[in-house]
DOMAR-213829 format. One line per field, with one value per residue: residue number from 1; residue in three letters; y, x, z of N, C-alpha, C in turn. Coordinates in steps of 0.1 Angstrom, whole numbers. Atoms other than C-alpha are relative to their C-alpha. Layout:
pos <- NUM / ...
code <- ala / ...
n.yy <- Y / ...
n.xx <- X / ...
n.zz <- Z / ...
ca.yy <- Y / ...
ca.xx <- X / ...
ca.zz <- Z / ...
c.yy <- Y / ...
c.xx <- X / ...
c.zz <- Z / ...
END
This chain:
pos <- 1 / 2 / 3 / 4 / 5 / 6 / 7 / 8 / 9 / 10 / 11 / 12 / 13 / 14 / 15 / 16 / 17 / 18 / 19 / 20 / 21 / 22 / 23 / 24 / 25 / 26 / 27 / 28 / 29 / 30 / 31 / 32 / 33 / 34 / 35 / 36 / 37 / 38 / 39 / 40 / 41 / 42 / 43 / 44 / 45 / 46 / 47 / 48 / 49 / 50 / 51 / 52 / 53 / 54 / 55 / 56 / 57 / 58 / 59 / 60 / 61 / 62 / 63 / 64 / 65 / 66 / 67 / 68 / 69 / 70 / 71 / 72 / 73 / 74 / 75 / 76 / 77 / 78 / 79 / 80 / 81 / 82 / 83 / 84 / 85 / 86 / 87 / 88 / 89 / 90 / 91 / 92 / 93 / 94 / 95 / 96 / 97 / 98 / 99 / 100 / 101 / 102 / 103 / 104 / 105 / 106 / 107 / 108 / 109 / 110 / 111 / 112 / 113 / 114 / 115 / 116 / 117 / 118 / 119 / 120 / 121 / 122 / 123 / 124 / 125 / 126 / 127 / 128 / 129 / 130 / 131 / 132 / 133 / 134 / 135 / 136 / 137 / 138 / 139 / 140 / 141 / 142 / 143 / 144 / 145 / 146 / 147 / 148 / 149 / 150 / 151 / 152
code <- unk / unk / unk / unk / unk / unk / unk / unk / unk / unk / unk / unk / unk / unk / unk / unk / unk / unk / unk / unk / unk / unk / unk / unk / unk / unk / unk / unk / unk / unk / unk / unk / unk / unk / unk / unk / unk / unk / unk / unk / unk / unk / unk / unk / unk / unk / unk / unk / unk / unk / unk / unk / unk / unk / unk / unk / unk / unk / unk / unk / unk / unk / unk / unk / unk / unk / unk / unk / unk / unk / unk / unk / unk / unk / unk / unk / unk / unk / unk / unk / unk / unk / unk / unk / unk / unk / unk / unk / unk / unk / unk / unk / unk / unk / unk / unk / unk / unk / unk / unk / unk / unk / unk / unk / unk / unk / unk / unk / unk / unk / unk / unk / unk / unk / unk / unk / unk / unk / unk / unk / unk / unk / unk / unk / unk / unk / unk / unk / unk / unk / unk / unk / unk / unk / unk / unk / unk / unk / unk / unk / unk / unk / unk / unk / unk / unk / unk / unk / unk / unk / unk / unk
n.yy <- 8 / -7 / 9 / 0 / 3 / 8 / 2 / 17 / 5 / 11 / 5 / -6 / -1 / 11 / -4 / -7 / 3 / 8 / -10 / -4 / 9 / 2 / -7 / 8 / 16 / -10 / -8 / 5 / 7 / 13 / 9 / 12 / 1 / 9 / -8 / -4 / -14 / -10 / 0 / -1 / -16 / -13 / 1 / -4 / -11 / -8 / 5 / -8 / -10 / -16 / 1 / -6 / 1 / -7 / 5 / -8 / 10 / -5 / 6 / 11 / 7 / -10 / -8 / -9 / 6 / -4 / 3 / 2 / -2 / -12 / 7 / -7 / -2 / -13 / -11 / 8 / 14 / 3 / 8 / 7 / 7 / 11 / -3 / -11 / 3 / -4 / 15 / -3 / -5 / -12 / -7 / -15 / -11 / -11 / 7 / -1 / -17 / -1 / 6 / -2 / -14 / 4 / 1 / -12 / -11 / 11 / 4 / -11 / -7 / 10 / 0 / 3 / -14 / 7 / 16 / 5 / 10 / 10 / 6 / 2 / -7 / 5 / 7 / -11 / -7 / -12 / -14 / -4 / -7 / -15 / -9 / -5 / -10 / 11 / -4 / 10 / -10 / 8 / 12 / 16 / 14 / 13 / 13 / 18 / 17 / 10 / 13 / 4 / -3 / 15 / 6 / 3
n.xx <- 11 / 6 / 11 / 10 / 14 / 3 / 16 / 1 / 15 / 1 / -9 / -14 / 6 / -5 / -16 / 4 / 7 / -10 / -1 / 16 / 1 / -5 / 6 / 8 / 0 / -11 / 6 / 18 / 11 / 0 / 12 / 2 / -1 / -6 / 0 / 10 / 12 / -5 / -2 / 14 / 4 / -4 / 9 / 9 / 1 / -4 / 10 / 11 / 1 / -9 / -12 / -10 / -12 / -12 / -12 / -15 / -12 / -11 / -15 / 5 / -1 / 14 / 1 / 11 / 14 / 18 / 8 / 15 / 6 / 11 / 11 / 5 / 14 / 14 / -9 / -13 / -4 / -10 / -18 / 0 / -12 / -2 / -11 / -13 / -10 / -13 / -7 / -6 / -17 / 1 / 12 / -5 / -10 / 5 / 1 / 13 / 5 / 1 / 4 / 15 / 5 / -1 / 11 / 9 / 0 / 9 / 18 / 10 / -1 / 9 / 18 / 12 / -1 / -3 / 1 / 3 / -4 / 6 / -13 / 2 / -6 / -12 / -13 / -9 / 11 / 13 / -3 / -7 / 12 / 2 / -14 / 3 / 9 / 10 / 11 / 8 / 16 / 9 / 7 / -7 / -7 / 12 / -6 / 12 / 0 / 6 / 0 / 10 / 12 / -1 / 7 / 13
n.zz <- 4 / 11 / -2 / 16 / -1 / 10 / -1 / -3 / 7 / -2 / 12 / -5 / -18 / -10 / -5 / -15 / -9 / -10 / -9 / -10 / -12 / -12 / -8 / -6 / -11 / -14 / -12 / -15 / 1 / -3 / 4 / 7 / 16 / 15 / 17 / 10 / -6 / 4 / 16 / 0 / -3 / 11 / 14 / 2 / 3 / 12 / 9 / -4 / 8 / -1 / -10 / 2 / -10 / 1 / -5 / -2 / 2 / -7 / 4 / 6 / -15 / -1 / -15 / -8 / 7 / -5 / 13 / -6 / 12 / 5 / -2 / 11 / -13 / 6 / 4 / 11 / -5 / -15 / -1 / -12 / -3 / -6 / -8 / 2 / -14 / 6 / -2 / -16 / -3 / 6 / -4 / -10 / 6 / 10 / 11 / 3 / 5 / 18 / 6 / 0 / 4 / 14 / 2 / 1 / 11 / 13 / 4 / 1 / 18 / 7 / -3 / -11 / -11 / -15 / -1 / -16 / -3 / -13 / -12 / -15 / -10 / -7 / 8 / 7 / 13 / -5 / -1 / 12 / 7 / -3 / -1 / 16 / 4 / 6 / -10 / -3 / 5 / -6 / 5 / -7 / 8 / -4 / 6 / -2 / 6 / 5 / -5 / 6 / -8 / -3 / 6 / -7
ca.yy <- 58 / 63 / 58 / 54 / 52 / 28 / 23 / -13 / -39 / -73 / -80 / -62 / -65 / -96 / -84 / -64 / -94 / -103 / -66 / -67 / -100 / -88 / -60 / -74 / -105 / -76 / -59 / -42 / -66 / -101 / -112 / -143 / -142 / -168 / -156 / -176 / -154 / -126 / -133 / -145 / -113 / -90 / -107 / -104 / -68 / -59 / -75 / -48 / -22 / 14 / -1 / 15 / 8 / 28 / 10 / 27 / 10 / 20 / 9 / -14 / -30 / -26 / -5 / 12 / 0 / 17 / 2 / 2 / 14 / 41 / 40 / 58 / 84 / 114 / 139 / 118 / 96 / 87 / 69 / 37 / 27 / -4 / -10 / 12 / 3 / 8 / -17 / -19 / -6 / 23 / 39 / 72 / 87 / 103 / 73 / 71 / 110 / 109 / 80 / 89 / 128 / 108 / 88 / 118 / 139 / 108 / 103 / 139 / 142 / 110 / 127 / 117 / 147 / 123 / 94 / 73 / 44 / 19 / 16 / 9 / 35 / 13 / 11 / 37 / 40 / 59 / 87 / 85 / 91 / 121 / 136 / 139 / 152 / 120 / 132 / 108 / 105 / 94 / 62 / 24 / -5 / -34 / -71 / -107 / -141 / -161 / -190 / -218 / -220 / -251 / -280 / -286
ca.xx <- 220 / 205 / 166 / 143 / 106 / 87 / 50 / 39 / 14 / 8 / 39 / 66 / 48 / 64 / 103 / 86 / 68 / 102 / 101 / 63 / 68 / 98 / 84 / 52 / 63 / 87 / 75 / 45 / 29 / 43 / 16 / 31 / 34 / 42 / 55 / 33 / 4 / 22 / 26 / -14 / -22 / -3 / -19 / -51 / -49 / -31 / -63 / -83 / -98 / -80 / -51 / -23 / 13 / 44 / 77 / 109 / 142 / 174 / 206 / 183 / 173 / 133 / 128 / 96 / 59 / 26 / -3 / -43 / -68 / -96 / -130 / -156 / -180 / -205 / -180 / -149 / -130 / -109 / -75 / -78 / -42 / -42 / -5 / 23 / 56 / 95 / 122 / 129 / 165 / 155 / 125 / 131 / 155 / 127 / 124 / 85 / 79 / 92 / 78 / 42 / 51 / 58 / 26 / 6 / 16 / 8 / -25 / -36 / -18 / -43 / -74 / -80 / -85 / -88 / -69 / -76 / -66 / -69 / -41 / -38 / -36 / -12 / 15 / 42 / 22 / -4 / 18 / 40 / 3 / -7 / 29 / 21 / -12 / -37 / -66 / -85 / -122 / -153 / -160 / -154 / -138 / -166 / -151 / -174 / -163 / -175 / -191 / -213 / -250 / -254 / -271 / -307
ca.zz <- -30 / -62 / -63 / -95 / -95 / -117 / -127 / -113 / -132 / -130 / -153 / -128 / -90 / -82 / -77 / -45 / -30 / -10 / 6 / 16 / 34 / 49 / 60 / 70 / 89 / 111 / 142 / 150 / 124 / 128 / 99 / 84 / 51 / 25 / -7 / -23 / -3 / -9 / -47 / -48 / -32 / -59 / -86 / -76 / -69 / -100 / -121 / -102 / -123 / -123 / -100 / -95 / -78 / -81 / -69 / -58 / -62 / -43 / -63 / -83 / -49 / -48 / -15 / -12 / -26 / -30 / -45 / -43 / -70 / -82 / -69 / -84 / -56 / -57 / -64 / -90 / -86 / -49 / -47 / -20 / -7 / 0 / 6 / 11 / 30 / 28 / 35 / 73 / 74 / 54 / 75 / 92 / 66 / 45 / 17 / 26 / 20 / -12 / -23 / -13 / -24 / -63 / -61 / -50 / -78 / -104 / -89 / -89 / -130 / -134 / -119 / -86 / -60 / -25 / -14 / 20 / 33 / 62 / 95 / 129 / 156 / 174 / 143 / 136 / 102 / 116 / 124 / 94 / 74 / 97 / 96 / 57 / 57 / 60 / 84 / 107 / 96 / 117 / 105 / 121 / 103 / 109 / 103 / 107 / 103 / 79 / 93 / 81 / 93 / 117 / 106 / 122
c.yy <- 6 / -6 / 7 / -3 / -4 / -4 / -19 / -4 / -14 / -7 / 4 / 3 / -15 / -2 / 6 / -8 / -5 / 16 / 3 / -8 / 4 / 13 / -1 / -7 / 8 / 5 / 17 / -12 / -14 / -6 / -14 / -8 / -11 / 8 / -5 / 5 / 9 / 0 / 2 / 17 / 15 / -4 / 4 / 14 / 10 / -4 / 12 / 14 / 12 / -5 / 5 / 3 / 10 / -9 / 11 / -9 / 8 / -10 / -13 / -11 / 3 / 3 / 8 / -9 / 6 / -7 / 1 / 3 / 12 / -5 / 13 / 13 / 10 / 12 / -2 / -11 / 1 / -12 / -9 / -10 / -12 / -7 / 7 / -6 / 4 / -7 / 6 / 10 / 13 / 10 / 7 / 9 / 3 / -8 / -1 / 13 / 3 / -6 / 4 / 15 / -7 / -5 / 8 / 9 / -6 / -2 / 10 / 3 / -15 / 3 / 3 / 14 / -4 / -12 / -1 / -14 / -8 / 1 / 2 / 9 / -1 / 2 / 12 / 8 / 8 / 9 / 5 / 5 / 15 / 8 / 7 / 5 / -12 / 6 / -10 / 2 / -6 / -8 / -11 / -13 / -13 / -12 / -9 / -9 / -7 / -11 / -9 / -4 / -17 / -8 / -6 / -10
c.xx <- -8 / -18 / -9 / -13 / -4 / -16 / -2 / -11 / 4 / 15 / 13 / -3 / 7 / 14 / -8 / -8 / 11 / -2 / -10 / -1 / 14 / -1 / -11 / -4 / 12 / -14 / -3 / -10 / 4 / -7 / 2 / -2 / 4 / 0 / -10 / -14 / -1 / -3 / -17 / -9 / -2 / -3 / -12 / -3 / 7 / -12 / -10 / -5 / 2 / 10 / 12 / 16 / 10 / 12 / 12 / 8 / 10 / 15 / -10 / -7 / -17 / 2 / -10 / -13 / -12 / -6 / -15 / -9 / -9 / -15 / -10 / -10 / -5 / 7 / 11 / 1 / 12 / 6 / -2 / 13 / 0 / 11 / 8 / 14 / 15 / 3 / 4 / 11 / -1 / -11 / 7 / 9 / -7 / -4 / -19 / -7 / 2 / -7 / -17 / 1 / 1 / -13 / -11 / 1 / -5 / -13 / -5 / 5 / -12 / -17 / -4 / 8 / -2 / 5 / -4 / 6 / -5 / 11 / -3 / 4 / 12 / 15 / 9 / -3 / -10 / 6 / 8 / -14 / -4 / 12 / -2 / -14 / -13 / -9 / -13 / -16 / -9 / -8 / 10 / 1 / -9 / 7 / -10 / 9 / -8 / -4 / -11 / -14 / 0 / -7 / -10 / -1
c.zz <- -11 / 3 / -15 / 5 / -11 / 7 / 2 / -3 / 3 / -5 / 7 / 16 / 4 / 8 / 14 / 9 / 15 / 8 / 4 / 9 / 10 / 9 / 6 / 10 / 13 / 10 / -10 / -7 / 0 / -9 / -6 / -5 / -4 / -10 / -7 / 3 / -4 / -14 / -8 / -1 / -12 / -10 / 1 / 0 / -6 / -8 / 8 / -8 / 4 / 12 / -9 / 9 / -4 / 13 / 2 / 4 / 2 / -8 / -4 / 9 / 1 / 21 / 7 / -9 / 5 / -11 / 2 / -17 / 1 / 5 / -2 / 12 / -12 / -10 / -8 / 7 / 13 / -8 / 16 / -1 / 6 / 6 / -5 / 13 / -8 / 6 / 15 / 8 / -7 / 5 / 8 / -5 / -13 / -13 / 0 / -8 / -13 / -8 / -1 / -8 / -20 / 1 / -2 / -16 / -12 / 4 / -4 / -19 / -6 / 5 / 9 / 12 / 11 / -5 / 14 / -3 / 19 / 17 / 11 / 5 / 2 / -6 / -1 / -15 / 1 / 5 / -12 / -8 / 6 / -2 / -15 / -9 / -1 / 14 / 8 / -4 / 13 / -4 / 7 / -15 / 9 / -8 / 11 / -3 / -4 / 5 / -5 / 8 / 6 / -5 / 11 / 3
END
């Protein structure tokens, strides 16, 4: 298996929306994608300022996808992953580790000295991140629904 890595922009993120929904809409997350969700999705957060994906392609076959963006704090600038995944049939034989050890190296030759990100205890993702050096922090993830105020 040959594998190439390639910088991803609004202009070359859409060959990878068929390997986010089909990894996505798989077990543990079941979420129930539509492509054109998916597609929506990767537009709007390639128009995000300092974003930054890196693709990996197995025999021309996209196979892996990181992407998220730059955000600005006290100390530089931080790296926030927004997603990262590899193609189903290819998890557990090392294609994640490389792919994040290539990102890593392009964010830190682009600047940024932390990344972070978001995942669920529950998921297999959450140990693939600690296995590679991602460290739980003490902070909670707070979510509301929007709802409209009644009418008096």
């Amino acid at each position: 298996m040959q594998l190439k890595f390639e910088d991803l922009n609004s202009t070359n993120l859409a060959p990878y929306a068929e390997l986010y929904l089909r990894v996505f809409n798989a077990a543990p997350w079941c979420d129930g994608w539509q492509i054109e969700a998916v597609l929506e999705r990767f537009a709007a957060f390639s128009q995000f300022p300092r974003f930054y994906g890196l693709g990996m392609r197995a025999d021309d076959e996209p196979v892996g996808l990181a992407f998220g963006w730059g955000e600005c704090w006290i100390e530089g600038w931080h790296f926030f992953i927004k997603e990262f995944c590899i193609a189903g049939q290819l998890q557990g034989q090392g294609l994640g580790q490389r792919l994040f050890a290539e990102y890593e190296q392009r964010l830190l030759a682009q600047g940024y000295g932390w990344t972070f990100l978001n995942t669920a205890r529950a998921v297999p993702a959450y140990h693939f991140y600690r296995k590679i050096g991602f460290q739980e922090e003490n902070q909670a993830i707070l979510t509301k629904q929007l709802t409209m105020p009644l009418q008096g």
